[in-house]
Structures are given as C-alpha cells and as structure tokens.
C-alpha positions in Angstrom: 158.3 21.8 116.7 156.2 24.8 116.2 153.9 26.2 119.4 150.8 27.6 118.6 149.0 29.6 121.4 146.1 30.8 121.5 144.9 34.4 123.1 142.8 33.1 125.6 145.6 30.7 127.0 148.3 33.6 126.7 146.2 35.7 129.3 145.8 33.0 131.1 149.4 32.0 131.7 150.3 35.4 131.9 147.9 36.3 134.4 149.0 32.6 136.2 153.1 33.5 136.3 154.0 33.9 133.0 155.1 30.2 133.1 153.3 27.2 131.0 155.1 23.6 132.4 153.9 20.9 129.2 154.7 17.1 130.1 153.6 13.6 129.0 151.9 11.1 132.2 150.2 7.7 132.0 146.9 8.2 134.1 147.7 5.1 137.3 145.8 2.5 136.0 145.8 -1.4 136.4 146.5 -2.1 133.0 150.4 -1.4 131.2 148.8 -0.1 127.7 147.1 3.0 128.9 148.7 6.0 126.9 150.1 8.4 127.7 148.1 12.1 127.7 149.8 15.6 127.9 149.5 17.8 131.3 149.7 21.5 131.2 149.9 23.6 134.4 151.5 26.7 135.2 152.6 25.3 138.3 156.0 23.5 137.8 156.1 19.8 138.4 157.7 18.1 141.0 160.2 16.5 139.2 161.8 19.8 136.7 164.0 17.6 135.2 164.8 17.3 131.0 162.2 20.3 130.3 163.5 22.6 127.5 162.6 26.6 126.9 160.3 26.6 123.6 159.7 29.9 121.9 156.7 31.0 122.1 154.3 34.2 121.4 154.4 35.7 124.9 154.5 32.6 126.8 157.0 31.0 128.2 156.7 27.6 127.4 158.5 24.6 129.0 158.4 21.5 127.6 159.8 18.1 128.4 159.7 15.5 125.2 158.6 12.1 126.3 161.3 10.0 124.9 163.0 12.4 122.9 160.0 12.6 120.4 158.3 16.1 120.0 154.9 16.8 117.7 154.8 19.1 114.9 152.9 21.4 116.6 152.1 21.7 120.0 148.6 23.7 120.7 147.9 25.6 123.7 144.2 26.3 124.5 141.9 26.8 127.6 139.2 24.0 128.2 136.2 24.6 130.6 134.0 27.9 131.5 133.6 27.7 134.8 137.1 27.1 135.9 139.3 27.2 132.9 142.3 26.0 132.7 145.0 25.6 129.9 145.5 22.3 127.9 147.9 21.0 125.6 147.8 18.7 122.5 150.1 17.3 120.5 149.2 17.4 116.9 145.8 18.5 117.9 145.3 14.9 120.4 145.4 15.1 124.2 147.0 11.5 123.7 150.4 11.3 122.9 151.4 10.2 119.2 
C-alpha cells in the first residue's frame, strides 16, 4: 500500500498531534448493505485495536485494514474551508472497495 499525503493535510495533522488514526465504519443505518466509508481523525478511536504504523511523508499514519484488505493507495487530503478537516480515500473513493 502506498500513502500519498498531501501538503495541506501534513500541516494539518502536524499542527493536530502529529498523529493521523485511518479506519473503515458502516454509517448506523436500518438497512445491512450500507458500505462501508473511511474515517480519518487525528484523535484516536475508542477502540485502538489492529491499527498498523504506515510510512508516511511526515505523518504518522495509523491504519487499521477492514478485513485484512488494504487499497493501493491510500490518499490523505483536507475537505472543507471553513473548518477543514482531513479525509481519507481508498483508491481515490470515500467508500471502501
């Protein structure tokens, strides 16, 4: 798997901790199909279980494979101006593949 961060996320998480947490959730939904999407925070999860150390440029990126799958590449961006925030996608898809 090869990370791919972009500048404006690097400042981001390093000004945020230094720290980038990457997992897959299924929004809570009625219906059993909904797919899964990645969340990316800088705060750590509740449950820190099965999340490995990725290599990075200059972030520290922990990631935790949903089912033992991983993407080719795994992006790291910020989304939104007025409060931005980092996001994650998996072969360039908030959905997981």
């Amino acid at each position: 798997m090869r990370v791919e961060v972009s500048g404006e996320a690097a400042a981001l998480v390093a000004g945020e901790g230094g720290t980038l947490w990457v997992w897959a959730s299924r929004p809570p939904m009625c219906c059993g199909g909904t797919p899964a999407v990645l969340r990316a925070s800088t705060a750590p999860p509740a449950d820190r279980s099965g999340f490995a150390r990725i290599p990075a440029d200059g972030v520290d990126v922990r990631f935790r494979p949903p089912g033992g799958r991983c993407p080719d590449v795994l992006q790291v961006d910020v989304h939104g101006r007025r409060r931005p925030r980092v996001e994650a996608y998996w072969d360039g898809c908030l959905i997981v593949m």
